[in-house]
C-alpha positions in Angstrom: -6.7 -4.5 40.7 -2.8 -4.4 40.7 -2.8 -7.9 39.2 -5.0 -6.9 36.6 -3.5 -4.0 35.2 0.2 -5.6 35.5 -1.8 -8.6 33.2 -2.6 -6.1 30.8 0.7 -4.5 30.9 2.4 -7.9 30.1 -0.6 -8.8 27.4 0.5 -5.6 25.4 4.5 -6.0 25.9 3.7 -9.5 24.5 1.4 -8.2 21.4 4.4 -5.1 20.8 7.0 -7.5 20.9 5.3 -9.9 18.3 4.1 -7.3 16.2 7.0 -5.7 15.5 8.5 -9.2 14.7 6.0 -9.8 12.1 6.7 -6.3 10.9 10.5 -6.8 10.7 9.9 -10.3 8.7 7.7 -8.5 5.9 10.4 -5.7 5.3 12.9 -8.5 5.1 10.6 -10.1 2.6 9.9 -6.4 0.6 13.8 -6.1 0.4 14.7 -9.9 -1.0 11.6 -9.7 -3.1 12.9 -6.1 -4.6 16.5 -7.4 -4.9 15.4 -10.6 -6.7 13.1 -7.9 -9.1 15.6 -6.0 -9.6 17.7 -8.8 -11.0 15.0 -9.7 -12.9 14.7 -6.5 -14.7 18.2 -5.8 -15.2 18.5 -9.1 -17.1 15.6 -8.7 -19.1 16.7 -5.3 -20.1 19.9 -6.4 -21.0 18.3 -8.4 -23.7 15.7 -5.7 -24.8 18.8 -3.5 -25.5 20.5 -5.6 -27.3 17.2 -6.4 -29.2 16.9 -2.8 -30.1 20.5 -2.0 -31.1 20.2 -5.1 -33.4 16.6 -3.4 -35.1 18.1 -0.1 -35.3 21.4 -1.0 -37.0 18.9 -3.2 -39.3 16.9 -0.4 -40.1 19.6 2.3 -40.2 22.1 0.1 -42.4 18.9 -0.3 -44.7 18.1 3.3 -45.4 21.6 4.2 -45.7 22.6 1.5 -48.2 19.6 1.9 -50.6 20.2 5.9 -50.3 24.6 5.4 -51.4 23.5 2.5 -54.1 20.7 4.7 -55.7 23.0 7.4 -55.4 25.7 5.6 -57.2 23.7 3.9 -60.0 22.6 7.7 -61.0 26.8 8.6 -61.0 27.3 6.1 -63.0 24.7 6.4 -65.9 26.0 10.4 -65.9 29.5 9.0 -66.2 28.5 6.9 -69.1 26.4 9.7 -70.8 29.0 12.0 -70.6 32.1 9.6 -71.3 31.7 9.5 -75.3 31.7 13.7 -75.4 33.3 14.8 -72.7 34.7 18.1 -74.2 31.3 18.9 -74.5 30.6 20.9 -71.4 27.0 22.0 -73.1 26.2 19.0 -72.8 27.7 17.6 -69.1 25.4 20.7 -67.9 22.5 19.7 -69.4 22.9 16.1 -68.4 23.5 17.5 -64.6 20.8 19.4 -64.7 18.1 16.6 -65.4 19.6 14.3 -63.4 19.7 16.4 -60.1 16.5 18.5 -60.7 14.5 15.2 -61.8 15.3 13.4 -58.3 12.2 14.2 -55.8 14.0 13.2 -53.0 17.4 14.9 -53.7 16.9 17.7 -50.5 15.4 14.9 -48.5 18.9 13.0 -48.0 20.9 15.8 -48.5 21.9 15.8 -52.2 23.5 19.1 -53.0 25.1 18.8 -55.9 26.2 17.0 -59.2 30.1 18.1 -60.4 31.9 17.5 -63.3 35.6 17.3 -63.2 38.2 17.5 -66.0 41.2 15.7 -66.7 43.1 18.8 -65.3 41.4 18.2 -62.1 39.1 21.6 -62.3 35.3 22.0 -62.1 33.8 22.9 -64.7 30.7 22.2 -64.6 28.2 21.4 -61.6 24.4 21.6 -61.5 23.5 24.4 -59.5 25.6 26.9 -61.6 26.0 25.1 -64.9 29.3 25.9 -66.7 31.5 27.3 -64.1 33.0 31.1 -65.9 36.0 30.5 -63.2 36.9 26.5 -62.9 37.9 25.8 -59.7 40.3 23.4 -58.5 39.9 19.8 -56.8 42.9 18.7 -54.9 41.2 15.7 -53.5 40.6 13.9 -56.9 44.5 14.0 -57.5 45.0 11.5 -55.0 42.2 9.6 -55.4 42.9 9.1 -59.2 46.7 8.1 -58.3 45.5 6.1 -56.0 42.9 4.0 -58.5 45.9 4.3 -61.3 46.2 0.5 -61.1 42.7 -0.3 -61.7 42.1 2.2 -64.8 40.7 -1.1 -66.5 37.0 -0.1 -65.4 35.4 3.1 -64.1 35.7 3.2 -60.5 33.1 4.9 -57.6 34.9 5.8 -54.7 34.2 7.9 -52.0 35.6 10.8 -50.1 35.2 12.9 -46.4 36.5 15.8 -45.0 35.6 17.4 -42.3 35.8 21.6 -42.5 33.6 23.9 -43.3 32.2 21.8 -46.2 31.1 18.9 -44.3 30.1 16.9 -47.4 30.6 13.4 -48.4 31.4 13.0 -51.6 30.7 10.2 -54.3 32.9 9.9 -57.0 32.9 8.2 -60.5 36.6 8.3 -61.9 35.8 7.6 -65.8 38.8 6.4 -67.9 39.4 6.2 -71.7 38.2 2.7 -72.4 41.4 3.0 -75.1 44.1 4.5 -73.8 43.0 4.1 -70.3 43.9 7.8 -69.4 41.8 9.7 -67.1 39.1 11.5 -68.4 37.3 13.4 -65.6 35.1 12.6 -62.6 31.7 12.4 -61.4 30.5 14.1 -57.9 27.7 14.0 -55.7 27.8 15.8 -53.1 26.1 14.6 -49.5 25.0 17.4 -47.0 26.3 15.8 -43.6 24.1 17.7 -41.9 20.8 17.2 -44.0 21.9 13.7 -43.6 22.2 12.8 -40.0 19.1 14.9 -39.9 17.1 12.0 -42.3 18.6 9.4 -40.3 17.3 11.0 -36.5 14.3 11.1 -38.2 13.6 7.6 -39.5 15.2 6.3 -36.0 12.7 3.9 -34.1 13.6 5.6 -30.9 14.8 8.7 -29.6 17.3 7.8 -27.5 18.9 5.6 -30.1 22.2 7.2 -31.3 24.7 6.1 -34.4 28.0 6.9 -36.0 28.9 6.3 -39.0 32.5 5.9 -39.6 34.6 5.1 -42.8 37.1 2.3 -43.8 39.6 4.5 -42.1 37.7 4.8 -38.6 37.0 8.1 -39.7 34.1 9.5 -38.3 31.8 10.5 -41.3 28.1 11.2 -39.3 26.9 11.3 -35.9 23.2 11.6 -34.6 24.5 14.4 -32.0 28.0 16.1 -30.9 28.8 14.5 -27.9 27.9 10.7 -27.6 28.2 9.9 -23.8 31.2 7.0 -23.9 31.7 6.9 -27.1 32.1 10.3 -28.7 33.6 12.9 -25.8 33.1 16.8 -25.5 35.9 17.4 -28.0 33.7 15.5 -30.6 36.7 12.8 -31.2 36.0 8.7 -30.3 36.7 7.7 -26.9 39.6 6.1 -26.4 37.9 2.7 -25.0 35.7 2.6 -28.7 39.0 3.2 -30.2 40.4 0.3 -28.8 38.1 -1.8 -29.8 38.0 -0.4 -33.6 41.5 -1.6 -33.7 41.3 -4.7 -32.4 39.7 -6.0 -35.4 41.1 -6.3 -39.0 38.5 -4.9 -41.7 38.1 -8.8 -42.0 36.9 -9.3 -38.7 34.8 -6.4 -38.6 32.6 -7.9 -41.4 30.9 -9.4 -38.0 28.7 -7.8 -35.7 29.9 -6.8 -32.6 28.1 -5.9 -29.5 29.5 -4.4 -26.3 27.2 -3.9 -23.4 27.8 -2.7 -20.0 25.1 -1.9 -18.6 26.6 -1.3 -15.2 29.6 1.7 -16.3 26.5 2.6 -18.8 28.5 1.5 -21.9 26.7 0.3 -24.9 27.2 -0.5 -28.8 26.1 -2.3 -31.5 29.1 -2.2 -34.3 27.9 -3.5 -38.0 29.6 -3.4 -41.2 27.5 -1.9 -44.5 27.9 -4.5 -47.2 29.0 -3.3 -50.2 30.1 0.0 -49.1 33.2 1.1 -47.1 31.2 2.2 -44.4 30.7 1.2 -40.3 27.6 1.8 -38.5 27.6 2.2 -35.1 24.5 1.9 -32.8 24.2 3.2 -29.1 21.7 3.9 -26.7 21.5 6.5 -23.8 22.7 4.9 -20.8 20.4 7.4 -19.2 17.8 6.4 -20.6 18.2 2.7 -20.0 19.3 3.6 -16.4 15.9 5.4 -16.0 13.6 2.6 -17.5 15.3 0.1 -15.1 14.9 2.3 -12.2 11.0 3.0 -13.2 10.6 -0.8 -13.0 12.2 -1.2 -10.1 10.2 1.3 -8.3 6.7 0.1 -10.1 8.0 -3.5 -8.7 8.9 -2.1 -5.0 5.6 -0.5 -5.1 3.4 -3.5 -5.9 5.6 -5.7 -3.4 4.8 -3.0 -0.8 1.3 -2.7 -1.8 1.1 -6.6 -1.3 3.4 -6.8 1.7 1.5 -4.0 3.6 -2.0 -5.7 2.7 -0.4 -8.8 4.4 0.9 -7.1 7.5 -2.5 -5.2 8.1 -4.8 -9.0 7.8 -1.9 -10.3 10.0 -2.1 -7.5 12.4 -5.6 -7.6 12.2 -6.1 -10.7 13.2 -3.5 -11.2 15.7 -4.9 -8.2 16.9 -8.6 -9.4 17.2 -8.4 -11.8 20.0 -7.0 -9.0 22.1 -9.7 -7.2 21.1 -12.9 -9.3 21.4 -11.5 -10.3 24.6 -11.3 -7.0 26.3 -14.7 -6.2 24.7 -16.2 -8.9 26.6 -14.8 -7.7 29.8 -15.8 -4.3 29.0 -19.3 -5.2 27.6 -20.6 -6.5 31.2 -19.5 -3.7 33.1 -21.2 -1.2 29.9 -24.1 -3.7 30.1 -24.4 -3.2 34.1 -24.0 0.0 34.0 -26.6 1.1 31.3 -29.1 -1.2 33.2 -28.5 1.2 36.4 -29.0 4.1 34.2 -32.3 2.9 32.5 -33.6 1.9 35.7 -32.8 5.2 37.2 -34.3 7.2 34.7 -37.6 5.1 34.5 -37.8 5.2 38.4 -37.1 8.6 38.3 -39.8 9.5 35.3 -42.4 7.4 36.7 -42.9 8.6 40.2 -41.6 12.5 39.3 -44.0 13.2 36.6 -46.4 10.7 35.3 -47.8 10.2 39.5 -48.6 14.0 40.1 -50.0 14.1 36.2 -52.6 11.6 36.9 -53.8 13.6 39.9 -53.8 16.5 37.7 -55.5 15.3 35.0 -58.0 13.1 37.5 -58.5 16.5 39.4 -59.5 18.8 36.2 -61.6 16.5 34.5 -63.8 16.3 37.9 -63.9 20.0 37.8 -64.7 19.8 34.1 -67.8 17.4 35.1 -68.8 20.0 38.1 -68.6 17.0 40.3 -68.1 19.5 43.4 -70.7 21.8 42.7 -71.4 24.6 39.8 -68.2 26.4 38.4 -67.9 29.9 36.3 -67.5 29.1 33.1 -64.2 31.0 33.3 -62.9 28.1 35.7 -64.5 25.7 33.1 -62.0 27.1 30.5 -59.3 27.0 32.6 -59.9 23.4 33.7 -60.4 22.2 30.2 -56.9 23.7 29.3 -55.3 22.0 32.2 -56.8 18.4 31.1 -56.2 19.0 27.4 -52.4 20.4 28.5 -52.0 17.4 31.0 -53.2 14.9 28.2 -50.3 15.6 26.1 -48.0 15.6 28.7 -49.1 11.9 29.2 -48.7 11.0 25.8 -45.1 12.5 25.9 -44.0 10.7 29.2 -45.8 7.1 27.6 -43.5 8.1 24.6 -40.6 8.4 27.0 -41.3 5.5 28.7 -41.0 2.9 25.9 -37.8 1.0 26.4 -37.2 0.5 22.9 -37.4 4.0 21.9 -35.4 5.0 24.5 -32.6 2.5 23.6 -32.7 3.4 19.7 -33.7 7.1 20.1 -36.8 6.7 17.9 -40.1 8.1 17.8 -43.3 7.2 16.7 -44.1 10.0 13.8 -47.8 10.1 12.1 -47.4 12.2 9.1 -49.9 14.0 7.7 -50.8 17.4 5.2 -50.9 20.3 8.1 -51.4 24.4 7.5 -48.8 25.2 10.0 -50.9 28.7 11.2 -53.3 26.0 12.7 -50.6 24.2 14.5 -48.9 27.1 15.6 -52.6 28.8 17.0 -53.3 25.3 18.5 -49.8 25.5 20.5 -50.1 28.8 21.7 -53.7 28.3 22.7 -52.1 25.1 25.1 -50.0 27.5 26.2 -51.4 30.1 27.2 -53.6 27.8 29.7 -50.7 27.3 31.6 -49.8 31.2 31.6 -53.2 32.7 32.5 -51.4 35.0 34.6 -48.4 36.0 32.6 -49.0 39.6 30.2 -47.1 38.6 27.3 -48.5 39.7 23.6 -47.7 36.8 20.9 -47.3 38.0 17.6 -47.8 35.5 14.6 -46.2 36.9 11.3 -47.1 34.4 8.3 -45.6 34.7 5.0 -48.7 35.1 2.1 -49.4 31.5 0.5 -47.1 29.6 2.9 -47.5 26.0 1.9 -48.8 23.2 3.8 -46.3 20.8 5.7 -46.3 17.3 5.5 -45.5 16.8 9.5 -46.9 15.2 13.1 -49.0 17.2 14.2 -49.3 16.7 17.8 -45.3 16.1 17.6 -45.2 19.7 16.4 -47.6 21.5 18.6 -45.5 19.7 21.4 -42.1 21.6 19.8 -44.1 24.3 19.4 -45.6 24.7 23.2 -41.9 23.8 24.5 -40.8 26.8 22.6 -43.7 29.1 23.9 -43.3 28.1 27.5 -39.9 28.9 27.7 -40.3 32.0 25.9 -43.1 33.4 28.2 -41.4 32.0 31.2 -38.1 33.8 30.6 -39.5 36.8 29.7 -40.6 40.2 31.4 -44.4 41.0 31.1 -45.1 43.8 28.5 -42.1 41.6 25.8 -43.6 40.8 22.9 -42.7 37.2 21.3 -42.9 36.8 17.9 -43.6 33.5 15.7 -42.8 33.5 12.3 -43.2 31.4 9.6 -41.3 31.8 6.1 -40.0 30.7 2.7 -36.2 30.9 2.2 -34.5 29.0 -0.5 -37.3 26.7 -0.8 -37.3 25.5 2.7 -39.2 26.5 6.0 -38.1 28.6 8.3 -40.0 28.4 11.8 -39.0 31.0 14.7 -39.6 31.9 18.1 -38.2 35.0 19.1 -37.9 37.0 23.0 -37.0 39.4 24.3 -36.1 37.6 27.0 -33.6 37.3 30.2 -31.4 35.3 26.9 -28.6 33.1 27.9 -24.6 33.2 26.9 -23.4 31.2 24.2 -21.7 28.6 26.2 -25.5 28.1 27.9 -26.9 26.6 24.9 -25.4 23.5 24.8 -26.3 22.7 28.5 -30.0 24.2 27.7 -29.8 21.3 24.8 -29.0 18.6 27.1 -31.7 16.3 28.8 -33.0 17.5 32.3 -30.4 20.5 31.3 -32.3 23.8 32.9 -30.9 27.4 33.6 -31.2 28.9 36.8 -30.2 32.3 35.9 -33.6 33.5 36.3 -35.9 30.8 36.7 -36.8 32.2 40.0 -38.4 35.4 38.6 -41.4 33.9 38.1 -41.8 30.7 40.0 -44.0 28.3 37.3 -43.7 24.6 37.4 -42.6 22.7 33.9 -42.3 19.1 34.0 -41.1 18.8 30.3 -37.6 17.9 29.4 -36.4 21.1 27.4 -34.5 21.7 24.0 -33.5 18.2 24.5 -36.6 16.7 23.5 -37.4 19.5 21.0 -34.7 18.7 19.0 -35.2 15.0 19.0 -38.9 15.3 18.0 -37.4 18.1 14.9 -34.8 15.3 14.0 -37.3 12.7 13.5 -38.9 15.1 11.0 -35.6 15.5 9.5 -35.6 19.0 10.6 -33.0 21.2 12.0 -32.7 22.9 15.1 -30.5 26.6 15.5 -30.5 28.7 18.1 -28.7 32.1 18.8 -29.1 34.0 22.1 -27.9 36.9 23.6 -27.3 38.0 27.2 -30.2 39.9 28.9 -31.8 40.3 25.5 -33.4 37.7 24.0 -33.6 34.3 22.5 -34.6 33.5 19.1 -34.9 29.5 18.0 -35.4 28.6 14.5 -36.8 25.4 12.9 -35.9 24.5 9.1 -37.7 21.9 7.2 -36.8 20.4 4.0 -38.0 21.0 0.8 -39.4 17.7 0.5 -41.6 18.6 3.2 -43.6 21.2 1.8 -47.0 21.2 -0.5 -47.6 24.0 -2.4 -51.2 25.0 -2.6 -53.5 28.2 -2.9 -54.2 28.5 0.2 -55.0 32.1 1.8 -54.3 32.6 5.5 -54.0 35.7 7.5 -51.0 37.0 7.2 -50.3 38.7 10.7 -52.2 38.8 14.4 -51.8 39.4 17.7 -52.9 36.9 20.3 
């Protein structure tokens, strides 16, 4: 025995040690597999970035351009309408007017207004007010027309920013005298900065795509939001690493594209050049964003590897496992097999010279006193002998029941089902009781609901549940106790019951009352009255094979009520009239 257990002891060391190997070699697989993932995704998002960067600045440097050329071509027909009569500020209103009010999509990128200014540098006129009663002056055009002195050959569109309260951008035609070349007055459109960058968020492909738009100066004219993580800090000014890199290229250079991505310190942009305009767009994408999407890949990646990994280690397991365990169930199957053997014989032994011998006497004996074999009988013993050969028959039937190996081994019986009125079985069971308690002064009361409908059940099976229940009733009960059967509709099933008022047993009694060969001796001894049945046991078996079910509630030195439910499906619905109530 020592032997045998330290075998076993050293057969699951062995199995431990080796699963946990396995184990350790598939989470060494899970992490490699996530690293080389993980690589993987971080390269492949390095080039989706880039990718979108690229499509935004496309789309971006599009809008923008076609919005500042339309913008200019309408400047610049006003500056021609206007440069032949220029002293005529009836006139300049007028023409601002149509032109601004005419636009449908002036609000849409932030027009706000068309100016006119003179060749003393004051507004005079604009297109919200018309002519201005007190002309206001323009500093800015000063310098911009000193600055354009040199090329007073052609009218010239230039543009101007400032950031302050007005935060505008402003496009500006400077119109000279074609003769004397003298300056005339100017041309303004005004740009809402903020209805701007608002267009622009809009038309973006993706939220968490940022831009800044800077002049030639690396001034910054537009950004999608204040603070620009990396690029534009907390006091709304350039970093100084985007700086650095500004500077490092000559307006020449920056005619190129130029990305910068580091995805690892979460630093990102996508530098382009407008053509045509003295402009620079600058594209960037949240670094949290990207930081997220690489970690949700990750994690979708680790998951399927551990899906995959853990589905390998369990068929590993399992099968490594399965030898162990078909060998030990072979060892354990002979002793199980043995053992039930014992137990069968046992029984049947037991069954077969307890019961079934002393029942054929029985039986033998009352239908020779049945016959009147002996000599004349009362008719009263007649009765009584009949009772004990019908009463005996069915326990015959019962025991041949009990008796068949294969039943036994699968817990089946055989059930004949048939349409039954259930007053006739339960009159049929009492009367096969009663033969047995000749003696016993116990009123049965049977309480019928009205119109009760048939039951589709085994007859014989039932009067046998029903007898079991009687007997025990009458045999744990005082003379004088009334029992009561009842039979009822509730919720469209049947509810059988047997109720005492009995010696009862405690809750913790019922399951032992329940089990085979299970019998209380509480007060058994009261009346002293044989019973070769096998209890509740078989009574529920029987109401299980009807697909029935079984309750029972009982209470100490007062009684003992057991009901029986059957199915809906077991129930036929006729107009059948029975009595409703009796007393047997």
């Amino acid at each position: 025995m020592d032997k045998k257990t330290s075998n076993i002891n050293i057969d699951q060391i062995d199995q431990q040690i080796s699963i946990k190997m396995i184990t350790f070699g598939v989470v060494m697989i899970v992490i490699i597999l996530t690293l080389v993932s993980f690589v993987h995704i971080y390269s492949s998002k390095k080039g989706e970035v880039f990718k979108d960067m690229q499509t935004e600045s496309t789309q971006l440097k599009i809008i923008i351009a076609d919005n500042l050329n339309y913008s200019k071509y309408f400047i610049d027909i006003i500056g021609k309408h206007v440069k032949n009569d220029y002293k005529n500020l009836n006139l300049i209103s007028t023409t601002l007017k149509d032109h601004f009010y005419s636009q449908d999509f002036n609000m849409l990128f932030g027009w706000r207004k068309y100016s006119w200014i003179n060749n003393h540098l004051m507004e005079t006129v604009n297109s919200t007010t018309g002519i201005l009663v007190n002309p206001k002056h323009v500093d800015y055009i000063e310098k911009i027309s000193i600055q354009t002195k040199n090329d007073r050959q052609e009218d010239k569109i230039t543009f101007y920013h400032k950031k302050g309260n007005d935060n505008s951008l402003k496009i500006i035609n400077n119109i000279f005298d074609n003769v004397t070349k003298e300056y005339i007055g100017s041309v303004i459109l005004s740009y809402d900065i903020r209805t701007l960058i608002q267009s622009l968020n809009i038309r973006k492909k993706s939220k968490s795509t940022n831009f800044i738009i800077l002049n030639e100066k690396l001034e910054i004219v537009a950004q999608s939001k204040p603070y620009i993580e990396n690029l534009i800090n907390t006091n709304f000014e350039m970093t100084q690493h985007l700086k650095t890199t500004l500077q490092n290229y000559s307006n020449s250079k920056l005619s190129d594209d130029v990305l910068y991505l580091d995805m690892a310190n979460g630093l990102n942009y996508f530098i382009s050049h407008l053509q045509g305009l003295p402009f620079i767009l600058i594209i960037n994408t949240d670094s949290s964003v990207i930081k997220k999407e690489i970690l949700n890949d990750v994690i979708k990646s680790f998951v399927l590897v551990c899906i995959f990994a853990s589905l390998s280690l369990f068929v590993i397991i399992f099968i490594y496992k399965r030898e162990t365990y078909l060998r030990t169930k072979a060892e354990k199957a002979s002793q199980v097999a043995e053992d039930v053997t014992k137990a069968k014989t046992n029984f049947l032994a037991f069954t077969a010279h307890e019961i079934r011998s002393p029942l054929g006497f029985i039986l033998t004996g009352s239908e020779m006193m049945i016959k009147e074999l002996f000599g004349k009988l009362s008719a009263d013993y007649i009765k009584y002998a009949e009772g004990i050969h019908e009463n005996s028959k069915v326990i015959l039937d019962f025991i041949t029941d009990i008796l068949d190996e294969n039943q036994i081994i699968e817990g089946k019986f055989k059930i004949i089902n048939a349409t039954h009125k259930i007053d006739s079985i339960i009159d049929e069971a009492i009367q096969v009781t009663l033969a047995r308690f000749n003696k016993r002064n116990v009123p049965i009361t049977i309480e019928l609901e009205k119109n009760i409908p048939l039951l589709i059940c085994d007859k014989r099976r039932l009067i046998q549940v029903l007898s079991n229940l009687i007997s025990n009733s009458i045999k744990y009960s005082e003379d004088n106790t009334n029992i009561i059967i009842s039979a009822k509709i509730v919720n469209g099933e049947m509810k059988i019951s047997v109720k005492d008022h009995g010696f009862g047993m405690k809750e913790s009694e019922i399951p032992q009352a329940l089990d085979a060969y299970g019998t209380l001796h509480d007060h058994s001894d009261y009346y002293s009255i044989e019973s070769y049945g096998l209890g509740l046991a078989i009574v529920k078996m029987l109401l299980e094979a009807h697909d029935a079910e079984l309750n029972i509630s009982s209470i100490k030195n007062k009684g003992t009520v057991v009901q029986m439910t059957f199915p809906k499906y077991k129930l036929i619905y006729t107009n059948i009239h029975s009595n409703n109530n009796k007393k047997v």
